[in-house]
Every structure is written in C-alpha cells, then in structure tokens.
C-alpha positions in Angstrom: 112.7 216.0 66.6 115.9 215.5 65.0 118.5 218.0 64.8 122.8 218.3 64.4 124.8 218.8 67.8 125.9 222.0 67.5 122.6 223.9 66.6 120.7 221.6 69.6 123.6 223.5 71.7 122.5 226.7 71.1 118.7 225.5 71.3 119.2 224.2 74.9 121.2 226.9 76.0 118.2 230.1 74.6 116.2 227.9 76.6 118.3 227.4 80.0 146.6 202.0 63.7 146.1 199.4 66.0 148.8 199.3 69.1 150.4 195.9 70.1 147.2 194.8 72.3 148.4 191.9 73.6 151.7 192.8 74.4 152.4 192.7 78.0 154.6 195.4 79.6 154.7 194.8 83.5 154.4 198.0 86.0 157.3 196.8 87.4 159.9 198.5 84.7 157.8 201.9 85.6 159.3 205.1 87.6 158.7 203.9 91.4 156.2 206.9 91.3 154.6 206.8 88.4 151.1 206.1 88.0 149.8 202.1 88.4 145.8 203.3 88.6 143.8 203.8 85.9 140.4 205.2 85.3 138.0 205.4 82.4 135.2 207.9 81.8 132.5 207.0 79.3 131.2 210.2 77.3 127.5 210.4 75.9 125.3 207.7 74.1 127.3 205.1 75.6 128.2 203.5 79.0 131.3 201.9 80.0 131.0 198.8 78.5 133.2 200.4 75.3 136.2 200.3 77.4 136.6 196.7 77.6 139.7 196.8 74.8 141.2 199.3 76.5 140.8 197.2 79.8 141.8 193.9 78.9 145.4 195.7 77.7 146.1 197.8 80.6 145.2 194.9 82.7 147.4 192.6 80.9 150.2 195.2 81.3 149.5 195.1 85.1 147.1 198.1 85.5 144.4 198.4 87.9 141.7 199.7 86.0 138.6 201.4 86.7 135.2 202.2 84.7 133.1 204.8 85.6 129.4 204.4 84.5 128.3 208.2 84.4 124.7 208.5 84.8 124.6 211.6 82.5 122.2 213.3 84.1 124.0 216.3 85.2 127.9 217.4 85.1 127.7 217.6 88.8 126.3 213.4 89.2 129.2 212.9 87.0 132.3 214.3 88.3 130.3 213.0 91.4 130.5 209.4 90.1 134.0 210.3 89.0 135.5 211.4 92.7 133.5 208.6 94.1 136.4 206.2 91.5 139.3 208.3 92.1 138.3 208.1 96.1 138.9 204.1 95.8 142.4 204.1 94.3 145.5 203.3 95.9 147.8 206.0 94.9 148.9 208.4 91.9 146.0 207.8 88.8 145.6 208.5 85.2 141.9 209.9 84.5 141.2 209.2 81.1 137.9 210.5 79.6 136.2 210.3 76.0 133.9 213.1 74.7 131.7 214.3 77.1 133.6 212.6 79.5 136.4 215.1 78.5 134.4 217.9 80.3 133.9 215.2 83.0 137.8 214.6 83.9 138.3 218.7 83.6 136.0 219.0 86.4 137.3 216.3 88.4 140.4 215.8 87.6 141.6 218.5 90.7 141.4 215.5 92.4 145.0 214.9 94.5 145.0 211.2 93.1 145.1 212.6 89.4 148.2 212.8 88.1 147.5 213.0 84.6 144.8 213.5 82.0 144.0 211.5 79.1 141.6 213.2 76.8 140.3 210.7 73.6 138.7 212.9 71.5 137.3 214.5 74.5 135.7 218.3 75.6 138.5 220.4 77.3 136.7 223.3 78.6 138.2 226.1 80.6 136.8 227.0 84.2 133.8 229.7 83.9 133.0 227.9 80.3 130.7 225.6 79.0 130.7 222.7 77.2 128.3 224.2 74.1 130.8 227.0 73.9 133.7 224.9 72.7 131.7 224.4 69.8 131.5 228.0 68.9 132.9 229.2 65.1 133.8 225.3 64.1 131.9 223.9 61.7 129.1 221.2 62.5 129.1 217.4 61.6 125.4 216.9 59.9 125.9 212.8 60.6 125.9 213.4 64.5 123.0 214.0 65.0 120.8 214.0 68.1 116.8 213.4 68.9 115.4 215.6 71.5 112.6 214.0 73.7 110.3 216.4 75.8 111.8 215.2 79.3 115.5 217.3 77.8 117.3 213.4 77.0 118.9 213.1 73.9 119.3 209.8 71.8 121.5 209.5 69.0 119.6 209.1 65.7 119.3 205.3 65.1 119.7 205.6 61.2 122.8 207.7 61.2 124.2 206.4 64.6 127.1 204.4 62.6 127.5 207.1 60.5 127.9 209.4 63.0 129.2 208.0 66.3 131.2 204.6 65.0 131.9 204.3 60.8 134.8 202.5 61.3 133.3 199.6 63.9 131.6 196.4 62.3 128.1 196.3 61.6 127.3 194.2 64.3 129.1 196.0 67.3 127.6 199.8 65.7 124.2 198.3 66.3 125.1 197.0 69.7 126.1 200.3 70.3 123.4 201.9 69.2 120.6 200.0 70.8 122.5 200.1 73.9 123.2 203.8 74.0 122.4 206.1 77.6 120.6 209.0 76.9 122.2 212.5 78.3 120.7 215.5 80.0 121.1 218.1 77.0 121.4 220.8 80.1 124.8 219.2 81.0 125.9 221.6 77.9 124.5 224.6 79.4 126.5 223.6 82.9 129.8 225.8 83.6 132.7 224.3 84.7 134.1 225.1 88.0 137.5 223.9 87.8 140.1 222.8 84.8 142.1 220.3 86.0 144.5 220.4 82.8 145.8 224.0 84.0 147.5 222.0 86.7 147.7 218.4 85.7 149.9 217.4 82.2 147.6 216.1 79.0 147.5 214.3 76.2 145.1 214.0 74.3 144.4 211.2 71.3 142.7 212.8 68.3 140.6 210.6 66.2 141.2 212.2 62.4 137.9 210.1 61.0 135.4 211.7 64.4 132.3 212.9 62.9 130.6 214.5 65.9 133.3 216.9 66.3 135.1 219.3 63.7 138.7 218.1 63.5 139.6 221.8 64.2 137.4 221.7 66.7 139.4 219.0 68.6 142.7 220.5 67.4 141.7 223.4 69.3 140.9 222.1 72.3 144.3 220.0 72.6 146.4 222.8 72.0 144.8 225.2 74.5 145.5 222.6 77.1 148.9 222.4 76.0 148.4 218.5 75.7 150.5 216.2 73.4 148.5 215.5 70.2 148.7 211.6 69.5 146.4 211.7 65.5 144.6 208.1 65.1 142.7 207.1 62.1 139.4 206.4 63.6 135.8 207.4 64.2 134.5 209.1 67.4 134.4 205.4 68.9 138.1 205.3 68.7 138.3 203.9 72.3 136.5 200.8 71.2 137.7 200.6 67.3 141.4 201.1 68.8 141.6 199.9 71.9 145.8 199.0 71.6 146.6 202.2 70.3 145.1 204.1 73.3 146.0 202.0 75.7 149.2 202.6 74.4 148.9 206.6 75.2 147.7 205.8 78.2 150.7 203.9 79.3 153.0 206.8 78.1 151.2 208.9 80.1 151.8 206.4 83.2 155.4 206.6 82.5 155.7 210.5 82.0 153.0 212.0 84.3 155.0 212.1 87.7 158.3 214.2 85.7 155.7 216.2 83.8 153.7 217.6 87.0 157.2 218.2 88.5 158.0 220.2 85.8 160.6 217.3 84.2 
C-alpha cells in the first residue's frame, strides 16, 4: 500500500549554496570551551552513510566526529543509540540530527555533554507531543510518500524516492540512496516525547527551501518555536548529503557560539 506521510500519520496513530568544503579552520582559533565533539543523527529511510560530506569537512577542520546508526525501531532504541554516542565523547558536543533524527536529538539531547542542537530539516517536538502532531494543519507533500508493509515498516516509494526524498542529488547517488534505504517503525510517530532538549540547550536549525517531505511552513514552524536561528538552503530533504559544506558550515558556528549561548551570552 502506498500512501503520503501525513495521512499514514494519522492511520498509524487510529490504530496505536555550497560552503567552502575544503577549507580547513583548526579548533585551535575556537573559545577554550567551546564544543570540539561532534555527533550526527541519521533520520528515516536512510543510515549514516549520508553524512560522510559533512564528516570529511568537520574532520578536516579538526572535529571529532561521530555517526549514529539509529536502528529505527523505536524512539526509545534511538535516543538509546544516541546516549550510548554522546556517553563516548570527551567533553562539550554538538548533536546534530536530520528529520526524524530531529525528534531523536529532542529526546536526547538532555544529555550534560550536549551543548547545542543542530536541527537539518529536522522534527522539533515539544515534551508530551508526538512526532505525527507536528504535522497537524500543514499541508502534505504527495512526492513523499511511504509503503506500509504488514509487520508496521515503512519504505519509501522506489518510483518517487528522488522525487521525494533527494531531487537535487545525481541520478546515481538518489538510487544508491534508495536501494539502500532502512525501513522505520511507523509507531515511532505515535511515541511521545519525554523531554525537549531545545527548551534548555540553544538551536539552529538549517532549513532546506526545495524539502519535499515536509511543508516549508511546516519546518518554519518548528524552528521558530524552538527559538533556533533559521540558516534557508536551496536543497531537497537530502540536504545533509547534497550540501554537505554549507552545513558543516552551521555546524561549526554552532561550535563557536554554543558555550556563550547556554550562558546566556
């Protein structure tokens, strides 16, 4: 069965310009206590394979980096796999998460080693909410769409995944993408959050202006609830593959400004 995002929500829930990439900027010209840790959370249909531009230019600015591969199976194996990353790093991080993973990094981002959030056109739920709600009243995107299987995994549609998910990538990488894609637990939608990390934490949050699997005021929404600073990028919902320099680039601003933002600087 094939159906849009936004009405599979409400089904499941009745039922239960490219940044200078190579450029490196050392850590060393950072605040002494600024972030030096990064780490990456993968959303839906994809693993965290996508985050290897991203990678490669924090890691040439002097970055460690960390990837998260979510199992999507549940919000709570998740944040789980999330803490288990942040638990490993040596000292103030930025946790960075894209789509789902947005709804991931709320959850886990209480964590004392996060000092800031990155959301990439990413979820930002509130505690007590779920992540089908923060589609309620916005329009939906008929070229996102999702097939249900009878064990409650969801696939992206193969024929409109570039459509949908990646326009803007080549052909070649949209169908790696696709045939590589992890199937999610469609109840993780239904899940409440328990915590929002961005009531406590500062945010940014880089909005892709091309994303077709979320209404642009949708995303807009989201951003300015959280209070985050809005960085617009012309890009598809893959924007953390198709520009890896220009988020990489937020995230390094976020490095920099985290430590006076949670002081209240």
């Amino acid at each position: 069965m094939r159906i849009a995002l936004p009405s599979l929500l409400l089904a499941t829930l009745t039922i239960a310009t490219t940044g200078a990439a190579n450029a490196a900027t050392p850590t060393a010209s950072l605040p002494e206590d600024a972030a030096r840790n990064v780490v990456l959370v993968h959303g839906a249909f994809a693993d965290g394979s996508g985050w290897r531009g991203v990678h490669d230019v924090l890691v040439g600015r002097g970055y460690r980096v960390t990837i998260v591969q979510n199992p999507l199976t549940s919000l709570a194996d998740d944040v789980a796999a999330t803490r288990r990353a942040l638990d490993r790093q040596e000292g103030p991080t930025i946790l960075v998460g894209h789509s789902w993973g947005g709804t991931v990094i709320t959850e886990a981002g209480v964590h004392d080693k996060a000092l800031g959030l990155v959301y990439v056109s990413a979820l930002a739920p509130d505690a007590g909410e779920t992540t089908a709600q923060q589609y309620e009243g916005f329009a939906a995107t008929p070229e996102f769409v999702i097939e249900t299987h009878a064990d409650g995994f969801g696939f992206l549609d193969l024929t409109k995944f570039k459509a949908g998910f990646a326009h803007d990538a080549s052909d070649a990488d949209a169908a790696f993408l696709a045939a590589s894609q992890v199937p999610i637990n469609l109840s993780v939608f239904g899940t409440r959050v328990q915590h929002a990390a961005w009531r406590s934490k500062p945010s940014w949050a880089v909005i892709a202006t091309e994303d077709r699997a979320f209404d642009q005021a949708m995303l807009q929404h989201m951003a300015r609830r959280i209070r985050a600073e809005i960085i617009p990028v012309s890009a598809s919902h893959a924007v953390f593959m198709t520009q890896p320099g220009v988020v990489a680039d937020v995230i390094d601003r976020a490095a920099r400004a985290a430590s006076s933002k949670a002081k209240g600087g």
